[in-house]
N, CA, C and O of each residue as an XYZ file, in Angstrom:
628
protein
N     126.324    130.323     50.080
C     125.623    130.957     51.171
C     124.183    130.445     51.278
O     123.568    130.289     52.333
N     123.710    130.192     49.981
C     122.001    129.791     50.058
C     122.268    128.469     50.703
O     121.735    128.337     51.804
N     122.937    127.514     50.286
C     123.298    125.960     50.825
C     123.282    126.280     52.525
O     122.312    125.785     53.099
N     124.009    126.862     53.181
C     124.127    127.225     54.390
C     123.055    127.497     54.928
O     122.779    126.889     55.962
N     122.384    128.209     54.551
C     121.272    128.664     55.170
C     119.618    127.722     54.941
O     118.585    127.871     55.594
N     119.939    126.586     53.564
C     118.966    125.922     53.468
C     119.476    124.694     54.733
O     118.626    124.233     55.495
N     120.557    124.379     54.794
C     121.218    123.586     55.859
C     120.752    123.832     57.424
O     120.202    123.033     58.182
N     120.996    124.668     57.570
C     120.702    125.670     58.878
C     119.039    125.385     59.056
O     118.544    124.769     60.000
N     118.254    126.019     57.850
C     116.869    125.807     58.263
C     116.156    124.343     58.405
O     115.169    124.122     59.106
N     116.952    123.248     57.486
C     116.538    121.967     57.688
C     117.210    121.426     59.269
O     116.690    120.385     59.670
N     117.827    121.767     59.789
C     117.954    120.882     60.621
C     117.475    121.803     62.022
O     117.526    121.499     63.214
N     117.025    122.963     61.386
C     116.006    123.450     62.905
C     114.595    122.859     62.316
O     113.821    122.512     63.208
N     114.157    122.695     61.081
C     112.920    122.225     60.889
C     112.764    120.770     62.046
O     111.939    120.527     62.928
N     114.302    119.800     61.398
C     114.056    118.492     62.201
C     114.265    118.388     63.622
O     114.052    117.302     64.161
N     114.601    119.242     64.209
C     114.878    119.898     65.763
C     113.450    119.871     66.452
O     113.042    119.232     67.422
N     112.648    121.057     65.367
C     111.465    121.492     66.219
C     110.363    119.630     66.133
O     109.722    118.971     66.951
N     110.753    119.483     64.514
C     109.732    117.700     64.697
C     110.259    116.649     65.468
O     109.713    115.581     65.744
N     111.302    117.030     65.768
C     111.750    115.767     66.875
C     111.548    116.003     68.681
O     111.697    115.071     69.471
N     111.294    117.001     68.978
C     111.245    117.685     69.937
C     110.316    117.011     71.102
O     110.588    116.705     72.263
N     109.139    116.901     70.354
C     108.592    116.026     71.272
C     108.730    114.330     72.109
O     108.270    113.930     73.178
N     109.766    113.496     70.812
C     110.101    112.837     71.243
C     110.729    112.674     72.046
O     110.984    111.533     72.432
N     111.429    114.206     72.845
C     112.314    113.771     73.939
C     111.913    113.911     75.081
O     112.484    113.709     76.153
N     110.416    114.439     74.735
C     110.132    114.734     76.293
C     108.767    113.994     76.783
O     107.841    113.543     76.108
N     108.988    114.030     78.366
C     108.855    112.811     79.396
C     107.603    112.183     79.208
O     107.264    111.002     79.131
N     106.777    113.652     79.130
C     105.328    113.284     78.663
C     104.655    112.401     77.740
O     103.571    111.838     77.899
N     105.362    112.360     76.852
C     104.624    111.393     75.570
C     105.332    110.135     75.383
O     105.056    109.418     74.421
N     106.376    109.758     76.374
C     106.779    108.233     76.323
C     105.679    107.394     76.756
O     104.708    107.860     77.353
N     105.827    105.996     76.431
C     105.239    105.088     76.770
C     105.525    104.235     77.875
O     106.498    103.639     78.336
N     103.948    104.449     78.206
C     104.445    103.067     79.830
C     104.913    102.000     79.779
O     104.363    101.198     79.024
N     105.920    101.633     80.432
C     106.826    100.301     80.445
C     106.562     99.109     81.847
O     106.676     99.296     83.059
N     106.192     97.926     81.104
C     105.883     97.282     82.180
C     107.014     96.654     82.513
O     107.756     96.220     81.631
N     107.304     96.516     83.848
C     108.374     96.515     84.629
C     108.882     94.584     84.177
O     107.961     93.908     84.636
N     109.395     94.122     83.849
C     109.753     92.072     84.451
C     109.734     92.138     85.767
O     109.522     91.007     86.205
N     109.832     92.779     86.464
C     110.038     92.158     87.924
C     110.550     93.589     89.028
O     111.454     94.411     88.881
N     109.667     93.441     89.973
C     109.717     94.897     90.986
C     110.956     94.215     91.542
O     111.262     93.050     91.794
N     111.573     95.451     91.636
C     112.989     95.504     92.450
C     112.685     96.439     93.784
O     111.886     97.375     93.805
N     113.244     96.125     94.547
C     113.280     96.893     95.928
C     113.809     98.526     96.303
O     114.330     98.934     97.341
N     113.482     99.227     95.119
C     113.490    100.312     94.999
C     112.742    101.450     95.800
O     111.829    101.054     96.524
N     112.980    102.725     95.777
C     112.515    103.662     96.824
C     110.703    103.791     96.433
O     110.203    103.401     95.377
N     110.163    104.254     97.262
C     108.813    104.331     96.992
C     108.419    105.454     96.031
O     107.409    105.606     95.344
N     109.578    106.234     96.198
C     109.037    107.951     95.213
C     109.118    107.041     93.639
O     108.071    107.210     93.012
N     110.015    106.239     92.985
C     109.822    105.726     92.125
C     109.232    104.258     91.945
O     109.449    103.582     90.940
N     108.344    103.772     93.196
C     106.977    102.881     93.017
C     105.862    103.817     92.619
O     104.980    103.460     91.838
N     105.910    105.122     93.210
C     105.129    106.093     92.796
C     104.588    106.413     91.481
O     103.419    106.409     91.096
N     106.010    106.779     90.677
C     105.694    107.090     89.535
C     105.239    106.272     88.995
O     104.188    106.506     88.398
N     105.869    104.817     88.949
C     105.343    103.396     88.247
C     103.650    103.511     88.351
O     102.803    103.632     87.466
N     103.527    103.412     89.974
C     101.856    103.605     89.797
C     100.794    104.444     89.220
O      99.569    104.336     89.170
N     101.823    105.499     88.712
C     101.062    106.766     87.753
C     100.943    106.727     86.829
O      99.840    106.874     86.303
N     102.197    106.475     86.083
C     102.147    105.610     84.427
C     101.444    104.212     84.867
O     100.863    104.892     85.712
N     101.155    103.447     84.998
C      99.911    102.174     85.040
C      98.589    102.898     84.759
O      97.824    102.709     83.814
N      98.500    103.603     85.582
C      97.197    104.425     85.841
C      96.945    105.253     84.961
O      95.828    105.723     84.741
N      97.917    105.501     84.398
C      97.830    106.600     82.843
C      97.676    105.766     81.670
O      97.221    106.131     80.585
N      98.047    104.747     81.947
C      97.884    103.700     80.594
C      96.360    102.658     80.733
O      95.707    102.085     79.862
N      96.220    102.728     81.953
C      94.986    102.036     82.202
C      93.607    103.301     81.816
O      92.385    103.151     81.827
N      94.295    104.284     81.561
C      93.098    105.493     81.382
C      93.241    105.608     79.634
O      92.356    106.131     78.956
N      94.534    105.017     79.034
C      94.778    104.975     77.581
C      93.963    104.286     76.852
O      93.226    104.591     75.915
N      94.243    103.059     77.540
C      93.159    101.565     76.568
C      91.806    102.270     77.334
O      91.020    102.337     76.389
N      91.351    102.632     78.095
C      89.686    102.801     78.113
C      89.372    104.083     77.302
O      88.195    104.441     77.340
N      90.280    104.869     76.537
C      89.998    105.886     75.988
C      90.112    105.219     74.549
O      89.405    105.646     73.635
N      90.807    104.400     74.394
C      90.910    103.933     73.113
C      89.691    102.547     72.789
O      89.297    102.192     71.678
N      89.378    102.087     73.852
C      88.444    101.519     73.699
C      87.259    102.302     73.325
O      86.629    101.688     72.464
N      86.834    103.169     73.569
C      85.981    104.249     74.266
C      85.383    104.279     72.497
O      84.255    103.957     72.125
N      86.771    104.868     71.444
C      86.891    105.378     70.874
C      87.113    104.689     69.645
O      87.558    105.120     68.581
N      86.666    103.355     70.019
C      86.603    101.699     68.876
C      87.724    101.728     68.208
O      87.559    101.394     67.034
N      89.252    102.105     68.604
C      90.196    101.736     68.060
C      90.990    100.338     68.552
O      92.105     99.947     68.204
N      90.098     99.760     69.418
C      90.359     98.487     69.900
C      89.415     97.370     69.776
O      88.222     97.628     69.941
N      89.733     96.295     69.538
C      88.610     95.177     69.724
C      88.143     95.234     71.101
O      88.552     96.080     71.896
N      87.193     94.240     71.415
C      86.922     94.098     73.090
C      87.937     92.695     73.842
O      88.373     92.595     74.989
N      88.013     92.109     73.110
C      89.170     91.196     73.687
C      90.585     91.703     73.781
O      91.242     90.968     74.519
N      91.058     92.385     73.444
C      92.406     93.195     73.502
C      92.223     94.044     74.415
O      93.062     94.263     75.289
N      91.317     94.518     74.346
C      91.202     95.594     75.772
C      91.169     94.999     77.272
O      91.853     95.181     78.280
N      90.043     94.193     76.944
C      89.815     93.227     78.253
C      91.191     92.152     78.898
O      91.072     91.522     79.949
N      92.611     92.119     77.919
C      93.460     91.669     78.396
C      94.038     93.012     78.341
O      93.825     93.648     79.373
N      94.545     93.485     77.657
C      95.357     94.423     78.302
C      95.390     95.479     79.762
O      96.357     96.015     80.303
N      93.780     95.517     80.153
C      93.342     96.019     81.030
C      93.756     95.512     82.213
O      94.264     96.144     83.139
N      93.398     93.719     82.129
C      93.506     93.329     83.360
C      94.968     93.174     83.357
O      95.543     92.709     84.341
N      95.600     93.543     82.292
C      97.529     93.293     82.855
C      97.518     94.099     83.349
O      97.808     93.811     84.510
N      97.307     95.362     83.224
C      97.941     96.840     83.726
C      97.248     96.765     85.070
O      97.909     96.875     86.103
N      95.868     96.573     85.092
C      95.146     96.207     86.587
C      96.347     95.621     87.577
O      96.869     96.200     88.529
N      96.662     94.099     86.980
C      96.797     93.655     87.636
C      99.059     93.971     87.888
O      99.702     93.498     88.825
N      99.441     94.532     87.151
C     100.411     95.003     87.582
C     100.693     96.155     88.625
O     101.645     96.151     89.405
N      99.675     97.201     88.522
C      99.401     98.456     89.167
C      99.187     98.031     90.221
O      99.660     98.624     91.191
N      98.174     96.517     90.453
C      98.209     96.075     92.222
C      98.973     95.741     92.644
O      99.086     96.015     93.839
N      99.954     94.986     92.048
C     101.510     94.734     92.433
C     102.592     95.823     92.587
O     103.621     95.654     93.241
N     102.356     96.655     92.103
C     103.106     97.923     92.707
C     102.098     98.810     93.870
O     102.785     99.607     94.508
N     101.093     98.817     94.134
C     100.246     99.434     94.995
C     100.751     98.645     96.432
O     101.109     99.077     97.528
N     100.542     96.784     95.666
C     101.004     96.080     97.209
C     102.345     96.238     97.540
O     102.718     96.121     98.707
N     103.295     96.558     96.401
C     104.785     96.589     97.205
C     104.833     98.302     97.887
O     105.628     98.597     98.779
N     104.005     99.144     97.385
C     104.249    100.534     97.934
C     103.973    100.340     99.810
O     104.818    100.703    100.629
N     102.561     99.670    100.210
C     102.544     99.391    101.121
C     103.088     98.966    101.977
O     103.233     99.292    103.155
N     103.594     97.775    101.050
C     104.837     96.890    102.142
C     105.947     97.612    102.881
O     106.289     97.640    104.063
N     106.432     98.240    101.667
C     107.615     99.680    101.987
C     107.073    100.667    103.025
O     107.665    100.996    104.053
N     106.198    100.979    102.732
C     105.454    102.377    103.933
C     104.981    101.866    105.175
O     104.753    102.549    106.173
N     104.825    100.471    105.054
C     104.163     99.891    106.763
C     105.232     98.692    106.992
O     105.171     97.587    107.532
N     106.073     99.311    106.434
C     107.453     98.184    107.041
C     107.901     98.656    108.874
O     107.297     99.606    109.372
N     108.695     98.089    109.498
C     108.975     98.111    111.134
C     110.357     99.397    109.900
O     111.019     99.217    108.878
N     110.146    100.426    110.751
C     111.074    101.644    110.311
C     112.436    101.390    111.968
O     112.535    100.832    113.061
N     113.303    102.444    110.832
C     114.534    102.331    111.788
C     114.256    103.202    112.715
O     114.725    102.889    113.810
N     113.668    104.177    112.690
C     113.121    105.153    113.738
C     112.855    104.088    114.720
O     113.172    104.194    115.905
N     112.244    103.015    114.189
C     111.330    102.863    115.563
C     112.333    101.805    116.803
O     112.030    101.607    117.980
N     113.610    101.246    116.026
C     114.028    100.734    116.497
C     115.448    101.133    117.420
O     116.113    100.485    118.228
N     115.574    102.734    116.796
C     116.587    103.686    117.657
C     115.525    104.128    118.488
O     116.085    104.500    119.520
N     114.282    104.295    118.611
C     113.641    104.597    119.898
C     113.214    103.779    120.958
O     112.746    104.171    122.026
N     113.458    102.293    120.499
C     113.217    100.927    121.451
C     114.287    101.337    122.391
O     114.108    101.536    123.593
N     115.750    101.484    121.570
C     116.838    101.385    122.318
C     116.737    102.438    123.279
O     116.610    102.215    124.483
N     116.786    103.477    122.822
C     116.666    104.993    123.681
C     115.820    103.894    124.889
O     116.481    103.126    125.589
N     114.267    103.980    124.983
C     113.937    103.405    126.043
C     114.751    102.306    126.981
O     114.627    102.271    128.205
N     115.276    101.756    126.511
C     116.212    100.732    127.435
C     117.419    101.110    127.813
O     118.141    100.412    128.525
N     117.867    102.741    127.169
C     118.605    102.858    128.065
C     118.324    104.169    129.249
O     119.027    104.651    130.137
N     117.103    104.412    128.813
C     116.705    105.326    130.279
C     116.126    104.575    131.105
O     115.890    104.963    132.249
N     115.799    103.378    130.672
C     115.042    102.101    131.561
C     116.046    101.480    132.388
O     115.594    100.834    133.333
N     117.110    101.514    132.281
C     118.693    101.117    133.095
C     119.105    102.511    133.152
O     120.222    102.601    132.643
N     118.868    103.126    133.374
C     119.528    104.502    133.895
C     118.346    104.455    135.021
O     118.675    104.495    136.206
N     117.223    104.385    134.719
C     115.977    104.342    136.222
C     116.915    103.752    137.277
O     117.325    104.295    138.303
N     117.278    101.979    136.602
C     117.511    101.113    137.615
C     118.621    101.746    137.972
O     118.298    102.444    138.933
N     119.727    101.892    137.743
C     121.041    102.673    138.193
C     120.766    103.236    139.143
O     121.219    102.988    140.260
N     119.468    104.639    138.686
C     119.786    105.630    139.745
C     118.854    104.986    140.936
O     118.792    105.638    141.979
N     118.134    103.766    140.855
C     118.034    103.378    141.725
C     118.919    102.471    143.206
O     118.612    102.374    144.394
N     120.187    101.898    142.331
C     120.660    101.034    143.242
C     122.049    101.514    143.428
O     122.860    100.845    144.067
N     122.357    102.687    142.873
C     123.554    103.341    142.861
C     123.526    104.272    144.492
O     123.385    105.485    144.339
N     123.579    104.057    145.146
C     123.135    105.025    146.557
C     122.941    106.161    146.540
O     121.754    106.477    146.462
N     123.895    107.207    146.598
C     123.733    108.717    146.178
C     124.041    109.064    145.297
O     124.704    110.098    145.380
N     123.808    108.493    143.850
C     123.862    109.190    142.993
C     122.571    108.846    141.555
O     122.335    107.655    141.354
N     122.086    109.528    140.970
C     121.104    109.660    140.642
C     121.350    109.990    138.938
O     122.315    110.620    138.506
N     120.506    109.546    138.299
C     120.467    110.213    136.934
C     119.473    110.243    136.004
O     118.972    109.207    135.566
N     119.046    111.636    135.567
C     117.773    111.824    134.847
C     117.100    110.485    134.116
O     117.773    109.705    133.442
N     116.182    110.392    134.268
C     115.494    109.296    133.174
C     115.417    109.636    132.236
O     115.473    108.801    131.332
N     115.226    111.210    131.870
C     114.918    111.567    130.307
C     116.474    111.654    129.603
O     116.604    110.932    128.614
N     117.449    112.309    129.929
C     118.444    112.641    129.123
C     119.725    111.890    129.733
O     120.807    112.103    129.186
N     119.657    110.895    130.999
C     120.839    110.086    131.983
C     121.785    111.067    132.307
O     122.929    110.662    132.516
N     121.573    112.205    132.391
C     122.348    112.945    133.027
C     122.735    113.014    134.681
O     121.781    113.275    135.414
N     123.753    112.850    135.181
C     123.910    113.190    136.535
C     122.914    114.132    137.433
O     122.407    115.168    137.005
N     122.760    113.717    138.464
C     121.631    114.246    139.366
C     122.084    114.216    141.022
O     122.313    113.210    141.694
N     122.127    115.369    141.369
C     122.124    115.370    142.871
C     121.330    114.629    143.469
O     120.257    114.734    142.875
N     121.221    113.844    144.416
C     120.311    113.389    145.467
C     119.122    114.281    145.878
O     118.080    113.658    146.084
N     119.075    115.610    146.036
C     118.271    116.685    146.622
C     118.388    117.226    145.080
O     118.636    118.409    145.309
N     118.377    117.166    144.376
C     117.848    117.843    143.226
C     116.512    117.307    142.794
O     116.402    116.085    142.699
N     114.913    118.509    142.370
C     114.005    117.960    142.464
C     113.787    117.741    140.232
O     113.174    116.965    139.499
N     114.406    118.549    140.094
C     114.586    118.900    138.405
C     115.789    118.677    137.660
O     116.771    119.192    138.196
N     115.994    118.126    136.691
C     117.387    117.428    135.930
C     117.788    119.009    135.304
O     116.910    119.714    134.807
N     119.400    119.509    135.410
C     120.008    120.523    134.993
C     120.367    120.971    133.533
O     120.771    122.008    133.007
N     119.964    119.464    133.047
C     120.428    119.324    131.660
C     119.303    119.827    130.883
O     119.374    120.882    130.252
N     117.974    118.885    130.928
C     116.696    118.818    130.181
C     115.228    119.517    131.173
O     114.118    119.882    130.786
N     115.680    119.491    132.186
C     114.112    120.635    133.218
C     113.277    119.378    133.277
O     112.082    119.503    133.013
N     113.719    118.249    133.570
C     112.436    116.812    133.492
C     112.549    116.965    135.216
O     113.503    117.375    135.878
N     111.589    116.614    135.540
C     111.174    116.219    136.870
C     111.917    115.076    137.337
O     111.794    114.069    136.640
N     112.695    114.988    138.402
C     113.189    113.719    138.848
C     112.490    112.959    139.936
O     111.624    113.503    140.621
N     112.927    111.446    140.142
C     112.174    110.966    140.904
C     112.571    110.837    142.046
O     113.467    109.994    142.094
N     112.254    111.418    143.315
C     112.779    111.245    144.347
C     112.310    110.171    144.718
O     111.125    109.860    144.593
N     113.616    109.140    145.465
C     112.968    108.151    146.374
C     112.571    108.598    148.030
O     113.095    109.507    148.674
N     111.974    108.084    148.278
C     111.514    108.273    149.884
C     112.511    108.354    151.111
O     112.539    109.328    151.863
N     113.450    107.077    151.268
C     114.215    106.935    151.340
C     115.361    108.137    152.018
O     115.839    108.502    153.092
N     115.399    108.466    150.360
C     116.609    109.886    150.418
C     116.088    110.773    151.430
O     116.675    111.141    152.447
N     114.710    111.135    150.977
C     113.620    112.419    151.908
C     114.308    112.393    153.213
O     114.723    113.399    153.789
N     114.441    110.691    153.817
C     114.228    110.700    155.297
C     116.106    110.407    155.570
O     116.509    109.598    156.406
N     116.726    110.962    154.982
C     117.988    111.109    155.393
C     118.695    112.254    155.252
O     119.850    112.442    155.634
N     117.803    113.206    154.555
C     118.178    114.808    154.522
C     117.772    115.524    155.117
O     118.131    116.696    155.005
């Protein structure tokens, strides 16, 4: 029974001393071989750990557990890696987005729905939503957009 219970207490002793090693906080920053085209929430983090390690060596410098030549390279790696993830975060965030290119289209096709309801004789269709439109209708039924009357029509009703 004593064996059991000295058993029991050694391996919560090595539980509680290992404990920290598993958590997120006290790992070490890893410099990447080569940025992959990954999402920005995890260019993010990359740029936080750089920035946490670039705040490490100046604390350890700080604190003469470093020469000055070891610092002064290690610094400018992490510098200069952290700008390489700063420049790919950008690239990603001011890239041509797909938004913008389902809203090109949208425009071209209310931009040929204009022309339509222009050369189509009596029949008409919203510019905002291409919905069907009476001739004498002054407002689209679908969306409440203002339609465009031609002149034309005026002088035949």
């Amino acid at each position: 029974m004593i064996y059991l219970v000295a058993v029991l207490l050694s391996i919560g002793i090595l539980l509680y001393v290992l404990y920290p090693i598993w958590q997120k906080k006290y790992r070490f920053a890893q410099l990447p071989l080569a940025l992959d085209n990954s999402g920005v929430t995890s260019l993010q983090q990359l740029k936080n750990e750089m920035l946490m390690a670039i705040k490490e060596i100046d604390f350890e410098y700080q604190m003469e557990k470093m020469s000055q030549s070891d610092y002064e390279s290690l610094k400018s790696e992490y510098q200069n890696r952290a700008l390489q993830v700063l420049k790919r975060i950008d690239e990603l965030e001011n890239s041509h987005s797909k938004d913008e290119d389902i809203e090109a289209q949208i425009r071209v096709c209310r931009q040929q729905l204009k022309e339509q309801s222009r050369t189509n004789g009596g029949v008409h269709y919203c510019p905002n939503c291409g919905e069907k439109a009476q001739p004498h209708f002054k407002f689209c039924v679908n969306c409440g957009q203002k339609l465009q009357i031609d002149d034309n029509l005026e002088t035949r009703t």
